[in-house]
TORKOL-4160 file (C-alpha; in steps of 0.2 Angstrom, whole numbers, padded with zeros to 4 digits, m for minus):
116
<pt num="1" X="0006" Y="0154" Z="0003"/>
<pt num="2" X="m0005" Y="0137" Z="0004"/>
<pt num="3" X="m0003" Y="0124" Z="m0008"/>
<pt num="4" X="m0018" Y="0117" Z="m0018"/>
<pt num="5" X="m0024" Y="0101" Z="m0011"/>
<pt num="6" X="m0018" Y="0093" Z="m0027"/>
<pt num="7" X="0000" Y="0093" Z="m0021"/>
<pt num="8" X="m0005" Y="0081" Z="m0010"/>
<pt num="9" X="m0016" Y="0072" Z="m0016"/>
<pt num="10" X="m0011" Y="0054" Z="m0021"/>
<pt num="11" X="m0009" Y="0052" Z="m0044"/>
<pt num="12" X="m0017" Y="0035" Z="m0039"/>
<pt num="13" X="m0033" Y="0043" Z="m0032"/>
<pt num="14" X="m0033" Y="0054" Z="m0048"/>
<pt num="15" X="m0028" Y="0040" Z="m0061"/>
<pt num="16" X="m0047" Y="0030" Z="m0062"/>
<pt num="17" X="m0053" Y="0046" Z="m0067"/>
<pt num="18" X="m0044" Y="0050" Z="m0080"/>
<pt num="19" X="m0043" Y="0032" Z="m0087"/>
<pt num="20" X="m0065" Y="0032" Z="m0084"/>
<pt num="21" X="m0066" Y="0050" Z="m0094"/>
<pt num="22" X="m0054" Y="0041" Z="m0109"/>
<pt num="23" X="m0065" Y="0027" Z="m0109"/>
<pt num="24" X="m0080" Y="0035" Z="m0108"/>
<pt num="25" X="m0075" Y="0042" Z="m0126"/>
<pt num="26" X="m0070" Y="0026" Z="m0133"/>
<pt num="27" X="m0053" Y="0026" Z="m0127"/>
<pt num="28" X="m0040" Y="0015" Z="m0117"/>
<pt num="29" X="m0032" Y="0013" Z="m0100"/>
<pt num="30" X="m0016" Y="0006" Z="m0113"/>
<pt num="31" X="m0017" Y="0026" Z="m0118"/>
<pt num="32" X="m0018" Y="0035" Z="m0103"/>
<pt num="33" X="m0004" Y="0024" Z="m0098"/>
<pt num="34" X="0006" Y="0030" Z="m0113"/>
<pt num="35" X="0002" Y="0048" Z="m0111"/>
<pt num="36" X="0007" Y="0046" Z="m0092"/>
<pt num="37" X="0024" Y="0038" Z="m0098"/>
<pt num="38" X="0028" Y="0051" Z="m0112"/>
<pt num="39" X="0026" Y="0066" Z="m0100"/>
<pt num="40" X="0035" Y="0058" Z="m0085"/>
<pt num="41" X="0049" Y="0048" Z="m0093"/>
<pt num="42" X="0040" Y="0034" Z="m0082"/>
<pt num="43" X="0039" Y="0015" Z="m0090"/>
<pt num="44" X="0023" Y="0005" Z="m0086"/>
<pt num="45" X="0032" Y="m0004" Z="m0071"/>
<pt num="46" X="0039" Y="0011" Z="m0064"/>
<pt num="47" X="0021" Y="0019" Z="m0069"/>
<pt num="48" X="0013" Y="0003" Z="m0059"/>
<pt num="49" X="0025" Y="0003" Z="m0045"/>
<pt num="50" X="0020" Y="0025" Z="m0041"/>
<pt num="51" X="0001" Y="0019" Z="m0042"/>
<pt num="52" X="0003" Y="0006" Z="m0030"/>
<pt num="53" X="0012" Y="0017" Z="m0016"/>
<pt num="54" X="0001" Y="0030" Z="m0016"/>
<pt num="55" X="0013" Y="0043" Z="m0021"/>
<pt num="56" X="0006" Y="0063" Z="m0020"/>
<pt num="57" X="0004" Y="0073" Z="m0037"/>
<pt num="58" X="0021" Y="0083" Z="m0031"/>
<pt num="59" X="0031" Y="0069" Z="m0027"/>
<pt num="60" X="0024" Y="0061" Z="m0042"/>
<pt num="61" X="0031" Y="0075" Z="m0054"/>
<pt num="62" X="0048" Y="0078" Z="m0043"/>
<pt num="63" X="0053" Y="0062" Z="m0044"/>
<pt num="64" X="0049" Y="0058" Z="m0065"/>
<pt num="65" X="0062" Y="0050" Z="m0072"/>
<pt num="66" X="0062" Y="0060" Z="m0088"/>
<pt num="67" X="0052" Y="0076" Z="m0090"/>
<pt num="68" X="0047" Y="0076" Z="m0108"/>
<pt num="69" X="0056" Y="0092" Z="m0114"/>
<pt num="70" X="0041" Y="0094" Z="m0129"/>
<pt num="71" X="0028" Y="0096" Z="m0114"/>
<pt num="72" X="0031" Y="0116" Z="m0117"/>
<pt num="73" X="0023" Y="0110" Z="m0133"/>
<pt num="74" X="0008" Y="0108" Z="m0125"/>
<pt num="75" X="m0003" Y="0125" Z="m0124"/>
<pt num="76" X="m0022" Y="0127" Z="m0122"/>
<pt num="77" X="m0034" Y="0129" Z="m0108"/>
<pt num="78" X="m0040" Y="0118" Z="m0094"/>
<pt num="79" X="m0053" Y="0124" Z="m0084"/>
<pt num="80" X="m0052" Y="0141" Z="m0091"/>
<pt num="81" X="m0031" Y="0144" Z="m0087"/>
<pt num="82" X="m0020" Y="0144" Z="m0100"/>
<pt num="83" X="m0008" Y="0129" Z="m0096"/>
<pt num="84" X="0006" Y="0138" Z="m0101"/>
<pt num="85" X="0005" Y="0153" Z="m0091"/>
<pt num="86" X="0004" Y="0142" Z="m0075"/>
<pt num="87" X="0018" Y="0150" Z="m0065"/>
<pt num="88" X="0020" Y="0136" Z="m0052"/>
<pt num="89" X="0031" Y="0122" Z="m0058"/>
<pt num="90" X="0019" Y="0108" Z="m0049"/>
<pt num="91" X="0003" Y="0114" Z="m0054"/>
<pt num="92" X="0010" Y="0118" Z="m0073"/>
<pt num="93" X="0013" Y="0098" Z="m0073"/>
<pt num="94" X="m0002" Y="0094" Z="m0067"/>
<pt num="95" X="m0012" Y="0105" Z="m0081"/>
<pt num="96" X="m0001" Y="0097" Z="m0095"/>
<pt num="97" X="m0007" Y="0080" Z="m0089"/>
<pt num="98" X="m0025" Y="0086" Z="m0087"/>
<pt num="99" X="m0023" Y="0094" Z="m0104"/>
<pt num="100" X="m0017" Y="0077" Z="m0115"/>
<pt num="101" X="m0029" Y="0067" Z="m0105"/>
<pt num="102" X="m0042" Y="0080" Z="m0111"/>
<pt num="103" X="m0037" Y="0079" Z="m0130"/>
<pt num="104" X="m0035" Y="0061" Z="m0127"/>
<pt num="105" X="m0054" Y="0060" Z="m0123"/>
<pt num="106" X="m0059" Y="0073" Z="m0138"/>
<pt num="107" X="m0053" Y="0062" Z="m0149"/>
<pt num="108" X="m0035" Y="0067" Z="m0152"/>
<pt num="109" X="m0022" Y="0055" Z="m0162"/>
<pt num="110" X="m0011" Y="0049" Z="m0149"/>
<pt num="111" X="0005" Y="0056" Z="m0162"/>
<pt num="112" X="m0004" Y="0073" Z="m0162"/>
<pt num="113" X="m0007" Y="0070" Z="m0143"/>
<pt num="114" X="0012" Y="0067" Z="m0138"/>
<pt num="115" X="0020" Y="0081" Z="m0149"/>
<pt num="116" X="0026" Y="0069" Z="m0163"/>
């Protein structure tokens, strides 16, 4: 089976979009950031540090220090699939993180947006 071009594409290719779609809607890069951090276990130096080497989207979730166990929390749809009925592991992760940025950009509390 081919893997979508997502795999390897880098989260630093990625990231200004999902910071511009926030911003478009009146919120921050400090939030993205956050949401990014919550999901991954990252912090904003390790966060930094995976933007600046231009690690892939499989690598990127692989290689999280933490995986939030209260992402299976997060259900919905993202262009038209159901998150939580994403069978591959890499792509599930990818559809969580396109999901919080999505409620991030609708407007969302951050508290409601992290599960807390």
């Amino acid at each position: 089976m081919t893997q979508h071009r997502i795999y390897s594409t880098s989260v630093a290719s990625v990231y200004p979009h999902y910071v511009a779609k926030a911003e478009r809607k009146g919120r921050t890069k400090a939030e993205v950031d956050e949401i990014i951090c919550w999901l991954t276990g990252h912090g904003q130096a390790s966060l930094d540090a995976v933007l600046a080497d231009g690690t892939t989207f499989e690598d990127f979730f692989a290689q999280a220090p933490a995986m939030n166990p209260a992402r299976s929390l997060i259900t919905g749809t993202v262009c038209g699939v159901r998150v939580e009925e994403v069978e591959d592991p890499v792509m599930r992760e990818v559809r969580y993180l396109d999901k919080l940025i999505d409620e991030l950009a609708r407007g969302k509390a951050i508290g409601k947006i992290l599960r807390s």
